[in-house]
C-alpha atoms as one frame of an Amber mdcrd trajectory, in Angstrom:
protein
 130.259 149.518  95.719 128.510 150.729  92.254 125.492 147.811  93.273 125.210
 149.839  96.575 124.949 152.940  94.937 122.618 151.478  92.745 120.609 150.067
  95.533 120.336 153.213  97.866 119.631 155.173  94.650 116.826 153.378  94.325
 115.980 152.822  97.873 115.437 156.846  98.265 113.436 157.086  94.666 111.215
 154.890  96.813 110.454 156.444  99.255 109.927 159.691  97.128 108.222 157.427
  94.188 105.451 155.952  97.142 104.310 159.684  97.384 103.945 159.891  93.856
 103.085 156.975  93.037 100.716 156.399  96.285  97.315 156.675  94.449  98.507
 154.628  91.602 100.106 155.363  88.170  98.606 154.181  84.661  98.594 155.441
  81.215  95.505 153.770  80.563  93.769 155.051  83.421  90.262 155.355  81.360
  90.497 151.243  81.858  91.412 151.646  85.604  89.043 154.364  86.990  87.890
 152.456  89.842  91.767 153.101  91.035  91.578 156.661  90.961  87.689 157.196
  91.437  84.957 154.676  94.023  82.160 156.846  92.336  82.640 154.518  89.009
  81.442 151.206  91.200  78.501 149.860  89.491  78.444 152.219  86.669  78.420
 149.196  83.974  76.461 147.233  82.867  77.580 143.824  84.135  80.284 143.178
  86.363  83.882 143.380  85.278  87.283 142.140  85.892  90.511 143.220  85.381
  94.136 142.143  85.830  96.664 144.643  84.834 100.654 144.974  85.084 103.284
 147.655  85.083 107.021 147.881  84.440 107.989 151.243  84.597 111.523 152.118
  83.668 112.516 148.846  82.040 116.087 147.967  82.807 116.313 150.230  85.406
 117.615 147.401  88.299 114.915 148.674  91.188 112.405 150.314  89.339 108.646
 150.241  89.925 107.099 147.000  89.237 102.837 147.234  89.892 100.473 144.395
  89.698  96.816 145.190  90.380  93.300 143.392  90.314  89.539 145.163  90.249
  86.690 144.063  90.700  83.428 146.285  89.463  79.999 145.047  90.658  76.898
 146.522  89.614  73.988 144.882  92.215  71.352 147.524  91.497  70.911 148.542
  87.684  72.264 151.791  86.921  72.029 152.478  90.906  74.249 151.020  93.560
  77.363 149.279  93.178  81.043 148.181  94.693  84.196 148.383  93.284  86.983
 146.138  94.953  90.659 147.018  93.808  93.951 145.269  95.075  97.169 146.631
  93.903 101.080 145.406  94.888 103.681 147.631  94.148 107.662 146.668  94.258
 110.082 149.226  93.985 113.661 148.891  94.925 113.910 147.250  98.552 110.009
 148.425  99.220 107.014 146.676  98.830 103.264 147.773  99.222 100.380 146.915
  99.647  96.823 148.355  98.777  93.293 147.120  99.479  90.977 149.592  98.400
  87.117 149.421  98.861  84.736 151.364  97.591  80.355 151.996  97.221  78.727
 154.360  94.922  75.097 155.394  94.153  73.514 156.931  90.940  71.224 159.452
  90.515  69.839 160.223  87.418  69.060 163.872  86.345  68.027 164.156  82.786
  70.491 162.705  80.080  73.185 162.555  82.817  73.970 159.825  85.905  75.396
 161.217  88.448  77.278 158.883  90.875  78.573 159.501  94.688  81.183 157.740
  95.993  82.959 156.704  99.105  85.817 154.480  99.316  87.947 152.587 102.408
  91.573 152.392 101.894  93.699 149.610 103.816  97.920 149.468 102.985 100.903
 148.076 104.093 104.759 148.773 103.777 107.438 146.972 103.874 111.119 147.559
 103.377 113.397 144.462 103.150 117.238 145.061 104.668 118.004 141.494 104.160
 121.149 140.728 103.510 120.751 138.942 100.246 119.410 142.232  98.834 121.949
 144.583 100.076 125.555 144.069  99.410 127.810 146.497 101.468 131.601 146.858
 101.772 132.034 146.446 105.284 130.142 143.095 107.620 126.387 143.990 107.559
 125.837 143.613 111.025 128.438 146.548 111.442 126.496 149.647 109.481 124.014
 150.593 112.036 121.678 152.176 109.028 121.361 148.430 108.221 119.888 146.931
 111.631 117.346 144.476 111.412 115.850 142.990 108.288 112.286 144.458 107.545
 110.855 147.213 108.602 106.255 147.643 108.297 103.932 149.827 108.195 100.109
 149.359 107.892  97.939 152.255 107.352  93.923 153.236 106.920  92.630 156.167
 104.930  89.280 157.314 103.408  88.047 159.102 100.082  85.083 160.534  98.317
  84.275 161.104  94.698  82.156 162.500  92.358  81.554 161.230  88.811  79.066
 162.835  85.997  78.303 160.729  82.813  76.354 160.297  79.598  76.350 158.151
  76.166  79.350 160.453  75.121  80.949 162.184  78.071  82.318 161.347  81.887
  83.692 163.661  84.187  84.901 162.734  87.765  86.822 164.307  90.452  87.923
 162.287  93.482  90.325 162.318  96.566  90.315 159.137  97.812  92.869 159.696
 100.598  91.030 162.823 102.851  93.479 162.616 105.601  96.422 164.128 104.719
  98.253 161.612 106.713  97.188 158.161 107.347  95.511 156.563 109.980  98.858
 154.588 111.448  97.438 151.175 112.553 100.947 149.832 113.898 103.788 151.702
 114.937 103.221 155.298 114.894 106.838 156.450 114.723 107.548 154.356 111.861
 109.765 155.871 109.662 107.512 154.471 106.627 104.669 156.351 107.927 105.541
 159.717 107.892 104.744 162.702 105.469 101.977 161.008 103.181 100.068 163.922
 101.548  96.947 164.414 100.288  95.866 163.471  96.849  92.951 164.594  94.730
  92.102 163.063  90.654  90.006 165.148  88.043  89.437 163.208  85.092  87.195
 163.725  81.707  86.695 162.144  78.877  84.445 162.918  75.382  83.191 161.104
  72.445  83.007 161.862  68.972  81.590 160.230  66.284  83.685 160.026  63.066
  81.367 158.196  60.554  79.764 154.476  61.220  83.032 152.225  61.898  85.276
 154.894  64.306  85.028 157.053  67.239  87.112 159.539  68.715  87.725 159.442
  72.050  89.945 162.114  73.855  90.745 161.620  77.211  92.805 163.587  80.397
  93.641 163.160  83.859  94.830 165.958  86.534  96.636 164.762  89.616  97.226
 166.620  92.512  99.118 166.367  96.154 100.550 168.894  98.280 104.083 166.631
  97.521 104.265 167.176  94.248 103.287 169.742  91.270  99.854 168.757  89.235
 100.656 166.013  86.747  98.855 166.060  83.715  97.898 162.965  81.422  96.230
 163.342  78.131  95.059 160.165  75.470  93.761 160.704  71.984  92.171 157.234
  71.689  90.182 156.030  68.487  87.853 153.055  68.322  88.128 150.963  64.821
  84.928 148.896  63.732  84.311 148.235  67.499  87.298 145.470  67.420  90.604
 147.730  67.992  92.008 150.860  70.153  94.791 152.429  69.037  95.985 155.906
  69.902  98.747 158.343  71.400  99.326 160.033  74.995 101.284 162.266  76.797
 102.233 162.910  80.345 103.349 166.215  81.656 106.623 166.419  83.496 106.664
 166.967  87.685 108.442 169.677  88.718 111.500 169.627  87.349 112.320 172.077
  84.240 114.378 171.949  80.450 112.208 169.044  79.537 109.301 168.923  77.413
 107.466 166.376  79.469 107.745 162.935  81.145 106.614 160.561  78.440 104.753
 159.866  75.130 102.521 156.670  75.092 101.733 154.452  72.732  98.128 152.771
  72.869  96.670 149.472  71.708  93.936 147.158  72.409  91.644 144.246  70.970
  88.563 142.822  71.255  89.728 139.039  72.134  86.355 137.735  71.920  82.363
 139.019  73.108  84.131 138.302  76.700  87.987 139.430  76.750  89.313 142.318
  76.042  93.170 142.985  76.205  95.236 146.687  75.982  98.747 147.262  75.881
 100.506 150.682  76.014 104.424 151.803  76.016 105.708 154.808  77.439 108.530
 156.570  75.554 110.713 158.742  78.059 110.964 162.533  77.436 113.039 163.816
  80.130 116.856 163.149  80.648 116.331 160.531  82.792 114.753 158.594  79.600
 118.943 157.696  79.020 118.663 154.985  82.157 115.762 152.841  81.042 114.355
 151.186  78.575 110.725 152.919  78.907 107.532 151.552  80.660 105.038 148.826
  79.375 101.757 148.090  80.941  99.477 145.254  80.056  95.916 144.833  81.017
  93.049 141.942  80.106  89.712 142.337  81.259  86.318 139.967  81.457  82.991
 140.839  81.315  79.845 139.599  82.140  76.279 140.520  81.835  74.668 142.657
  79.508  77.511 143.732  77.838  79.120 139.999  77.020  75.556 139.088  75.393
  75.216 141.746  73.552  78.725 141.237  71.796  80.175 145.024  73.324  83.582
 145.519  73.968  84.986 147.284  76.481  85.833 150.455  75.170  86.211 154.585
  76.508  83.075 154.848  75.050  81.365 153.045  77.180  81.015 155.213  80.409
């Protein structure tokens, strides 16, 4: 009976963690723009790879569990380019399922680049009722909540996106879901496919020179949907002799009250060589839910090619 609890506990922070969640959730979101904004496609120098994972709420039996791959391609420099981002998300008896494409052309207008951005959004969502991952204390067959085994839902949606940048500062704003509910591409009555809300991103981040060997980079993030309250992420980042990252974050709490926020963050990364470079980051919780889990750790590595791999440069906030 306490694994069922367990298990529809989960189950309903879901379906309530999908809306949240929906647009993707990283602390080092300055390494994972092209999931929040398609305006960044092409603006690097060569193209880029990265492979990141997330465990959010370690120890937590159900909890989010995110595994995502981008792609940014520059074809034209400083110009045109596609961004390519694929993203699976577990949580609890739920699984989706994002394919997100996305084009972006550069203008320049003085010191600045100015890049406009669509992007194509494809998902799919599953929740498993199998038996083996629902234990109940009556026959299964015989709780009528509980009929059939799966239940899917595929989806299309649509975004734009705006993003301004120089040697020292980017700013971007973004929604890269327009409709406020999705395009259903199966079964409209679905009960996976209902009340998905809009969501819009404003991001910024600055650079400041503190003597030859270290930069200061401060970074935030605004996130927005008529489901939830705006969230707020903020990094202090510094860059050390252009081989380390190290810094501290902070994420506001979402709408609930007595707590001084969701989480801190601690931030890391290394140069691994001219063509690897790997970040890792751990999220202390804040609120009183921090008493059920173990925190979240997220784990990225990313290859480069291009200009930047033969000229030795890491990958770095800096770099915009």
């Amino acid at each position: 009976m306490e694994r069922l609890t367990l298990i529809i506990f989960v189950f309903f922070l879901a379906l309530s963690g999908l809306k949240a969640q929906e647009n993707a959730l990283y602390t080092q979101f300055f390494y994972n723009k092209l999931a929040y904004n398609g305006a960044f496609s092409g603006a690097v120098p060569g193209v880029e790879l990265t492979a990141s994972v997330r465990e959010q709420w370690m120890g937590l039996e159900g909890s989010p569990s995110v595994q995502s791959l981008q792609a940014n391609i520059p074809f034209t420099p400083q110009r045109v380019g596609l961004g390519v981002f694929l993203r699976r998300e577990k949580i609890g008896l739920t699984e989706h399922l994002t394919t997100n494409l996305s084009y972006a052309y550069h203008l320049r207008y003085g010191d600045y680049l100015i890049g406009l951005g669509v992007n194509a959004r494809v998902g799919r969502l599953t929740h498993d009722f199998s038996e083996q991952n629902i234990r109940t204390t009556r026959p299964f067959g015989q709780d009528p909540v509980l009929q059939g085994n799966m239940e899917n839902a595929t989806y299309f949606n649509a975004g734009a996106s705006l993003l301004i940048r120089s040697d020292r500062l980017y700013a971007g704003f973004s929604v890269p879901t327009i409709a406020k509910k999705h395009i259903e591409l199966d079964d409209p009555d679905d009960i996976l496919s209902s009340g998905r809300g809009r969501y819009w991103h404003l991001m910024a981040g600055y650079s400041i020179p503190m003597g030859r060997q270290m930069i200061l980079n401060p970074q935030f993030m605004l996130s927005y949907s008529s489901d939830i309250p705006i969230n707020l992420d903020v990094n202090l980042l510094l860059d050390i002799g252009d081989e380390f990252i190290a810094g501290i974050g902070y994420r506001s709490m979402s709408g609930s009250t007595g707590n001084i926020g969701e989480s801190v963050h601690l931030l890391g990364g290394i140069k691994v060589s001219d063509n690897w470079f790997m970040t890792v980051s751990y999220d202390i919780g804040l609120s009183s839910f921090r008493r059920h889990h173990n925190g979240s750790l997220e784990v990225s590595m990313s290859i480069y090619f291009g200009d930047r791999a033969k000229t030795g440069e890491m990958r770095s906030p800096r770099f915009f």
